[in-house]
C-alpha positions in Angstrom: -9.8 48.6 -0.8 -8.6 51.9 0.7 -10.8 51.4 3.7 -9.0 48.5 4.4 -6.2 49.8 4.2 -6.5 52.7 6.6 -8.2 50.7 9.2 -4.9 49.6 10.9 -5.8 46.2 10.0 -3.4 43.2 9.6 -5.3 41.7 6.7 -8.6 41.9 5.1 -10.5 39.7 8.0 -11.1 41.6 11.2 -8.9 39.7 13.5 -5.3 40.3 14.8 -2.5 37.3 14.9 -0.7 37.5 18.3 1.7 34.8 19.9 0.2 32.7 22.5 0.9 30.0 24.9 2.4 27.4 23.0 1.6 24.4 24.9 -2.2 25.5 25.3 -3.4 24.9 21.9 -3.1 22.4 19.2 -4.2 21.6 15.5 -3.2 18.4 15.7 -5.4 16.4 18.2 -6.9 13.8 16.5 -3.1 13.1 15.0 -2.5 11.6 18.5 -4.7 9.0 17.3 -1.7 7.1 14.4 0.6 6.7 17.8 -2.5 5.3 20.0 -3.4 3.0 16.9 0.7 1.7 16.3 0.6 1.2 20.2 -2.5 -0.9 20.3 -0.8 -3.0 17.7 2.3 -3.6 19.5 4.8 -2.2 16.6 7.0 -0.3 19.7 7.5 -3.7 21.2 7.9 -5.5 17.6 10.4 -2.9 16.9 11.8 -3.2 20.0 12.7 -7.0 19.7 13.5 -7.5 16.6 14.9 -4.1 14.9 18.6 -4.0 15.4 19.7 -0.6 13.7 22.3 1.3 15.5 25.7 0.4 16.1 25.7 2.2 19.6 22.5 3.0 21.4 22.7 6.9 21.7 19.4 9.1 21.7 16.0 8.1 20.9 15.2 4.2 21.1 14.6 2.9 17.6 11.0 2.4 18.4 10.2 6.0 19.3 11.8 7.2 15.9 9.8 4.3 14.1 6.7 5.7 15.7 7.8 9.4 14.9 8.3 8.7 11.6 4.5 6.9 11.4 3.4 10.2 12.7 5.4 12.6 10.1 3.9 10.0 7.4 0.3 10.0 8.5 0.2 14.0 9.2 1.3 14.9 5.3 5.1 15.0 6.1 7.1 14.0 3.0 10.5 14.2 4.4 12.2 13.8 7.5 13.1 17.5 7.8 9.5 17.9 8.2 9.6 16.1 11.8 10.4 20.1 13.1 6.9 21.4 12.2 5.6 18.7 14.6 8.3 19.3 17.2 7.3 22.8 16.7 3.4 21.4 17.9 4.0 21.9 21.8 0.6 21.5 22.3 0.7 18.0 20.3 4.1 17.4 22.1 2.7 17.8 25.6 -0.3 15.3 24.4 2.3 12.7 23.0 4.0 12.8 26.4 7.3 13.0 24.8 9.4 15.2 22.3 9.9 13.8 18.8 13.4 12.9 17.4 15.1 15.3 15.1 15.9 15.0 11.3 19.2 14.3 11.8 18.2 11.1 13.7 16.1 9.6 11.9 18.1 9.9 8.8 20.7 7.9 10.7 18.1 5.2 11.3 17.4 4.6 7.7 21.0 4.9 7.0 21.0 2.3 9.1 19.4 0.3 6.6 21.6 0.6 4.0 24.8 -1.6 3.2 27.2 -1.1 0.7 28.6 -4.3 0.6 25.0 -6.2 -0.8 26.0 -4.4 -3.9 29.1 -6.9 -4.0 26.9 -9.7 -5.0 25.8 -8.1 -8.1 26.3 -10.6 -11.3 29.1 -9.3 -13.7 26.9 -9.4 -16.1 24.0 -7.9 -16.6 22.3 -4.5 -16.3 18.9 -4.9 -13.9 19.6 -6.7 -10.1 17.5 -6.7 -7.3 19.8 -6.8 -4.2 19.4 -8.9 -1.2 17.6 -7.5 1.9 19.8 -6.6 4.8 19.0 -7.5 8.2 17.4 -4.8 9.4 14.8 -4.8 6.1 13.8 -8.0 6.6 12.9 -7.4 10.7 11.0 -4.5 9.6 9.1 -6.9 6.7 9.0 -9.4 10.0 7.5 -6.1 12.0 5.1 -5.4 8.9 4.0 -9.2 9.1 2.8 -9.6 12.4 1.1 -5.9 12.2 -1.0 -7.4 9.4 -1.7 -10.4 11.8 -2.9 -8.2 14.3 -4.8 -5.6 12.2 -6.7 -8.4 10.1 -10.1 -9.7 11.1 -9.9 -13.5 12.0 -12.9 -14.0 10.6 -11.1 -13.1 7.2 -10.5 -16.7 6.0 -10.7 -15.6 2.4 -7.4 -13.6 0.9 -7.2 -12.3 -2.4 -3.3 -10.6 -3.3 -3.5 -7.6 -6.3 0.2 -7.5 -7.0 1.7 -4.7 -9.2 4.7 -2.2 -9.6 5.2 1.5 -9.4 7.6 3.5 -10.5 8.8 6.3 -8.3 10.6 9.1 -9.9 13.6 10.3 -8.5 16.4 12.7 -9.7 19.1 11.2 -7.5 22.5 10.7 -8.3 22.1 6.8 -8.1 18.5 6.3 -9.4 18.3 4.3 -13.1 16.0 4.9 -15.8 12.6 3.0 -16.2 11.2 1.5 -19.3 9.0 4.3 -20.0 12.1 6.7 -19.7 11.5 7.5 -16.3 14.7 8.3 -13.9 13.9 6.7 -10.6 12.8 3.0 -8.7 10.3 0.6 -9.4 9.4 -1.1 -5.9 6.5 -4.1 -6.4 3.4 -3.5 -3.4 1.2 -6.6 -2.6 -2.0 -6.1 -1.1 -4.4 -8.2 0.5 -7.8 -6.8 -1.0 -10.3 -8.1 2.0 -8.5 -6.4 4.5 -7.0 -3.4 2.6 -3.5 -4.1 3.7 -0.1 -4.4 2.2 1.2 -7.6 2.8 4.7 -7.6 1.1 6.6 -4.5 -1.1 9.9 -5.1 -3.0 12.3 -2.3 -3.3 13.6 -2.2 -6.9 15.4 0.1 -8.8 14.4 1.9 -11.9 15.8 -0.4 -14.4 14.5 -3.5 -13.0 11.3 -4.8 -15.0 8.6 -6.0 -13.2 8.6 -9.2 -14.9 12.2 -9.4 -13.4 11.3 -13.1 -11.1 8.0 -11.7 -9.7 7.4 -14.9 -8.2 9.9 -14.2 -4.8 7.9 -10.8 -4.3 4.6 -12.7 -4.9 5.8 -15.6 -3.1 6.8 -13.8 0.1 3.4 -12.0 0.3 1.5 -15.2 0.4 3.9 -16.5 3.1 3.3 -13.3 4.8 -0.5 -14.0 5.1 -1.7 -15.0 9.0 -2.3 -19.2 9.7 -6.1 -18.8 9.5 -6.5 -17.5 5.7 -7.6 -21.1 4.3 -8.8 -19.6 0.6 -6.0 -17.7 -1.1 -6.3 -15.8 -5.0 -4.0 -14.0 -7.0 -4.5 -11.0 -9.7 -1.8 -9.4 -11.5 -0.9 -7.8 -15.0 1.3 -8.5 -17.7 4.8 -8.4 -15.8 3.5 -11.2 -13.6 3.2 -14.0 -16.7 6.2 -15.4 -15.3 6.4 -18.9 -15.8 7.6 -19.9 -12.8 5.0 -17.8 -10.9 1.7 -20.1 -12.8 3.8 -23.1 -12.1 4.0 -22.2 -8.2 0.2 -20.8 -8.4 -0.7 -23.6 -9.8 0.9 -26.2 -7.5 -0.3 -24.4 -4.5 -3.6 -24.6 -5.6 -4.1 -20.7 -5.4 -6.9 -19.5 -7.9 -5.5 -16.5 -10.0 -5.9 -14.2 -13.2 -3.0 -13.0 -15.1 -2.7 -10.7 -18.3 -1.8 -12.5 -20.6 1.5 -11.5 -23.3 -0.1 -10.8 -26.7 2.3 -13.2 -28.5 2.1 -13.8 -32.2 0.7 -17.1 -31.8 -1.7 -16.1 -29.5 -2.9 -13.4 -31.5 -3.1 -16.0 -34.3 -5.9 -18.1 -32.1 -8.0 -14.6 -31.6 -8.1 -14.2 -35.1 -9.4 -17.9 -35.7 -12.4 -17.7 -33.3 -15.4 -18.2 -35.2 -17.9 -14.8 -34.7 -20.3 -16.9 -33.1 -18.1 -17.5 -30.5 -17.4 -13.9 -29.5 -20.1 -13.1 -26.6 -20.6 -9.1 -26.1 -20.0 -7.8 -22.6 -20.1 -3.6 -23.0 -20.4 -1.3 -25.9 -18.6 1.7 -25.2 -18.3 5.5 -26.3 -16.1 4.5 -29.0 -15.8 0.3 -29.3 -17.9 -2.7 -28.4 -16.5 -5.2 -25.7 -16.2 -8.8 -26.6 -14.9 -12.0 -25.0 -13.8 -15.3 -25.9 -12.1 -18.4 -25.4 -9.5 -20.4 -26.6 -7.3 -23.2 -26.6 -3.8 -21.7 -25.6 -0.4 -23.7 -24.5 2.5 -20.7 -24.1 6.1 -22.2 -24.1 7.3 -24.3 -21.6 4.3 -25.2 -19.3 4.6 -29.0 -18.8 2.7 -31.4 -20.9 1.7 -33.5 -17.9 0.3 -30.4 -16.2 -3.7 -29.7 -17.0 -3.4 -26.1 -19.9 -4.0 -23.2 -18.1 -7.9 -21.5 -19.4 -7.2 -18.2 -21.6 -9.8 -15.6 -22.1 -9.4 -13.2 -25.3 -10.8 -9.6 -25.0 -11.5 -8.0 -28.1 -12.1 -4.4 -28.4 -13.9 -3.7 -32.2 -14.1 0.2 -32.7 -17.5 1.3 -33.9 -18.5 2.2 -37.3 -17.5 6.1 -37.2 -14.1 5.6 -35.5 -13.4 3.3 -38.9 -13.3 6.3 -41.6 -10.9 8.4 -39.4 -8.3 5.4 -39.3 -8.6 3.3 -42.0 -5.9 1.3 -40.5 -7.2 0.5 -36.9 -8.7 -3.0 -36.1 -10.0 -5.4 -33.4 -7.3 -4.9 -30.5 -6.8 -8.0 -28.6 -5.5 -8.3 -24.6 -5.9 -11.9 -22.8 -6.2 -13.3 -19.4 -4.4 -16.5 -18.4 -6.5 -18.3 -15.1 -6.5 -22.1 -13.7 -10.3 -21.3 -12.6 -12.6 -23.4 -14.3 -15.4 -22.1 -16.4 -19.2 -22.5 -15.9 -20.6 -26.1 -16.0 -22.9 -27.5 -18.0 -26.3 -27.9 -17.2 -26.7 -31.5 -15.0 -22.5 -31.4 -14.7 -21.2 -31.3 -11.2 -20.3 -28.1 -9.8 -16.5 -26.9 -10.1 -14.8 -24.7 -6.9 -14.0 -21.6 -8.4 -15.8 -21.4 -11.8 -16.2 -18.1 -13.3 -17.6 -17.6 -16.5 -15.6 -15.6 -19.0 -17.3 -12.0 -18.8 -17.1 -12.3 -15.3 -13.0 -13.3 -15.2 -12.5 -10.5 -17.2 -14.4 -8.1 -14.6 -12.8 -9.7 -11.4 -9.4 -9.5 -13.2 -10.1 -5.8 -13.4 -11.1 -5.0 -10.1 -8.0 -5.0 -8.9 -7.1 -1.7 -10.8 -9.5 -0.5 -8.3 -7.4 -2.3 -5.4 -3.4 -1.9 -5.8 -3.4 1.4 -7.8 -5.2 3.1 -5.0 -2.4 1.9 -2.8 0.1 3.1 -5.1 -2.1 6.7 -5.7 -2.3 6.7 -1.5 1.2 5.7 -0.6 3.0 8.4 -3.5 0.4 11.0 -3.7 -0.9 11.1 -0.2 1.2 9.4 2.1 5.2 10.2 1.8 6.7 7.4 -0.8 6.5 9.9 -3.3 9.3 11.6 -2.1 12.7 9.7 -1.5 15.1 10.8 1.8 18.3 10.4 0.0 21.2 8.4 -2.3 21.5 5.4 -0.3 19.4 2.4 -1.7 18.7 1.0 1.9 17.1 4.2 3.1 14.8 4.6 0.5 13.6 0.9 0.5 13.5 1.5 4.4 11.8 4.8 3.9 8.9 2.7 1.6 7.9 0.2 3.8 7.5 2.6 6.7 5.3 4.0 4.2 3.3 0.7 3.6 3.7 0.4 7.5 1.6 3.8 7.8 -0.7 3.1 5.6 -1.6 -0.7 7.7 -1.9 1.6 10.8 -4.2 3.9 8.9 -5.9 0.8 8.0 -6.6 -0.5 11.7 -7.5 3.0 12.6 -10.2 2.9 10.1 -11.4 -0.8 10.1 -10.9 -0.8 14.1 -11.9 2.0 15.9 -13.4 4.9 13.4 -17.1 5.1 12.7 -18.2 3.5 9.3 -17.7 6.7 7.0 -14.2 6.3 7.4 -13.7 2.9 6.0 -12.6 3.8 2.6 -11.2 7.2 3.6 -8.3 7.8 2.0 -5.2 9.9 4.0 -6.4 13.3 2.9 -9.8 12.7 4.3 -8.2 11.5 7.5 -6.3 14.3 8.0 -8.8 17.0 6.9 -11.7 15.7 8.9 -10.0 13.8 11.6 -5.8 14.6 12.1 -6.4 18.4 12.2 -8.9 18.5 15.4 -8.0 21.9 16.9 -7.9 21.5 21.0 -7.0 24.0 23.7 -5.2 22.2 26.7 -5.7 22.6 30.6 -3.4 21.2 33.3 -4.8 20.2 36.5 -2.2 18.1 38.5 -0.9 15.4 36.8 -3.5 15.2 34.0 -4.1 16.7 30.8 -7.6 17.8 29.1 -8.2 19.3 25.5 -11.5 21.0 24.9 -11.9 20.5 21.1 -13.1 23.1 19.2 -15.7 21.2 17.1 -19.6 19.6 17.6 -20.4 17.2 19.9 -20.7 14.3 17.9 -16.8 14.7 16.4 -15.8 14.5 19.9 -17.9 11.3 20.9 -15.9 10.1 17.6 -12.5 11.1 19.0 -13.2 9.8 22.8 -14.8 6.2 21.2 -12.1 5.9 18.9 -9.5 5.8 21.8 -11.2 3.7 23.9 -11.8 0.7 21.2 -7.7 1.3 20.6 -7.8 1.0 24.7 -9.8 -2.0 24.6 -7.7 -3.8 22.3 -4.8 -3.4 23.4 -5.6 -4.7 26.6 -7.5 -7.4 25.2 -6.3 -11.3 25.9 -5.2 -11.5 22.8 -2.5 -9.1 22.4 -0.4 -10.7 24.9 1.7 -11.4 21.9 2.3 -8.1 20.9 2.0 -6.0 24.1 3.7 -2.5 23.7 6.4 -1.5 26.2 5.0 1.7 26.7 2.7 1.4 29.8 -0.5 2.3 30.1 -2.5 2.0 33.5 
């Protein structure tokens, strides 16, 4: 210790920290790649067209702060204040071409977002509202659209939507309480599970319950989906039994599995099924997994329509788990569906059959779906963290956020080698965002020697050529970018 300390040293390693030039080195390289992806997808010239923010044009172009705030989002920023560590980048700022806008503008583009006078609508009475959309939300769901359409495989034909809420907490002036006490918003996030994108997100605020009329946010999604997805299902938890949302599944002939509300009469059935009729799909730690059937009409589905299938759960606790509470039974959950189950033996085939242990597994697979979003989008990603008071901003500020996480998604799907597939954002930026390059200037062009092994920087170089090559593939003469590229 004392050594150290008389050696002149500056810390315990043996190297000294001295300013160099700024614009020679970065830690950023492979960031460069979240602009290169948004570009290939056309989102500058989508936001171009159709996103209509500013009163007065004055300072950056709506698309360059769109695409600055992609970047802040996809590097770890959380707010916009954090846009000055990148502007503090030279190195990453001389790669981009450009300077990146300042805080102060791009809170003034989601301010943009936000209208007072929506609130004027609100019903006297009642407590929970979910306001409508201004104009420039619904471009940017419009941008968000067409982004999926470009970023999906056409060869997807098959499209299964995992729809569920969050609640983001938030200790704002104007943030309501949640139902599990909770000050914040509650914004709904539907995903499209083959292609690992978000296809829809409905800003709410804290006091709205998910079961408030799911069936616009789920309804939108599926309207949101590209022309050539033919075979559409649905999964969703309790706060989507809706009524209305089975009757509009149902009519649109959209396979789908629903948790079911325990109701008393419901529960009554369980408790009828004869033990024989119980078949045992896990024994757990501490209870044994069994499922059943049973005949099920809830209130209000139409007698001419064919009764919806329900499939009973029950969870029995094991014999030792008895004597330490005496007062614990069978707990009961249930899944709603319109899929058919199993035929019989020498009976016709049915599309969509699923027998009843397997529902109850596909019904679960989407905790492993939409709660990674959520996890990704709050925990990793910057939706965690809301930019201010204004309702408009922060619903703004989300689907930028669901924006990112498509782009990350194309990046992944489109032009990164197979280990990144599932990546989530930390990986990304661990592995792949914090490339450290030095930068040379001949001329006119600009080359960064990375400081890593040969094969990361075949990665990085393939990578931007895929994005290159679709970009300028036939195709996206929809969605061309405005920003040129020789």
């Amino acid at each position: 210790m004392s050594r150290i300390a008389e050696s002149g040293r500056e810390g315990m390693l043996a190297f000294m920290v001295g300013q160099g030039e700024r614009e020679q080195v970065t830690g950023r390289v492979g960031l460069t790649l979240v602009v290169e992806a948004a570009r290939a997808l056309g989102i500058d010239r989508l936001v171009s067209e159709k996103l209509k923010v500013a009163k007065r044009r004055r300072g950056c172009a709506e698309e360059k702060k769109i695409e600055a705030l992609l970047l802040l989002i996809a590097a770890g920023g959380d707010r916009v204040e954090d846009v000055e560590i990148l502007k503090k980048d030279r190195g990453l700022l001389r790669l981009l071409g450009e300077d990146l806008p300042g805080p102060d503008a791009l809170l003034r583009l989601l301010n943009g977002f936000d209208d007072p006078k929506v609130w004027e609508k609100r019903p006297k009475r009642g407590k929970s509202w979910v306001p409508p959309e201004t104009a420039p939300l619904v471009a940017l769901f419009e941008i968000n659209q067409e982004t999926v359409a470009r970023a999906a495989n056409r060869e997807t034909t098959t499209a299964t939507i995992d729809h569920d809420g969050t609640i983001i907490e938030a200790h704002k002036r104007n943030a309501l309480i949640a139902y599990e006490g909770t000050r914040g918003y509650q914004p709904l996030v539907a995903v499209w599970v083959e292609e690992d994108l978000i296809v829809g997100d409905e800003f709410r605020d804290g006091n709205v319950p998910g079961n408030k009329d799911p069936l616009a946010s789920v309804k939108r999604a599926f309207e949101a989906l590209p022309s050539w997805v033919v075979k559409r299902y649905f999964r969703g938890d309790s706060a989507d039994y809706y009524l209305p949302l089975l009757k509009y599944l149902v009519k649109e002939k959209i396979a789908f599995a629903i948790s079911a509300d325990m109701s008393k009469q419901l529960r009554a059935r369980c408790l009828k099924v004869p033990e024989k009729d119980w078949f045992k799909v896990q024994r757990r730690e501490r209870e044994i997994v069994h499922v059943a059937e049973v005949e099920f009409v809830t209130d209000g589905w139409p007698k001419t329509s064919a009764p919806l299938r329900y499939v009973v759960i029950r969870f029995t606790p094991i014999q030792q788990d008895l004597f330490a509470d005496q007062d614990r039974g069978p707990k009961y959950v249930a899944v709603v569906t319109n899929r058919p189950t199993v035929h019989e033996p020498g009976e016709p085939a049915m599309p969509d059959e699923m027998s009843a242990a397997n529902l109850v597994r596909w019904h679960r697979e989407k905790a492993g779906t939409i709660e990674h979003v959520h996890r990704s989008m709050k925990d990793e990603l910057g939706a965690g963290v809301l930019p201010c008071q204004k309702f408009g901003a922060n619903a703004a500020w989300f689907r930028i956020n669901a924006l990112t996480y498509n782009v990350l998604t194309f990046l992944k799907r489109r032009a990164l080698p197979p280990r990144f597939r599932d990546a989530r954002p930390k990986r990304l930026r661990f592995e792949l965002f914090s490339m450290p390059g030095r930068l040379t200037f001949h001329q006119r062009q600009v080359t960064v020697d990375l400081s890593c092994d040969p094969v990361s920087v075949d990665e990085l170089v393939t990578a931007r050529k895929q994005l290159l090559d679709f970009y300028r593939a036939p195709n996206s003469a929809l969605t061309a970018p405005v920003t040129s590229i020789p």
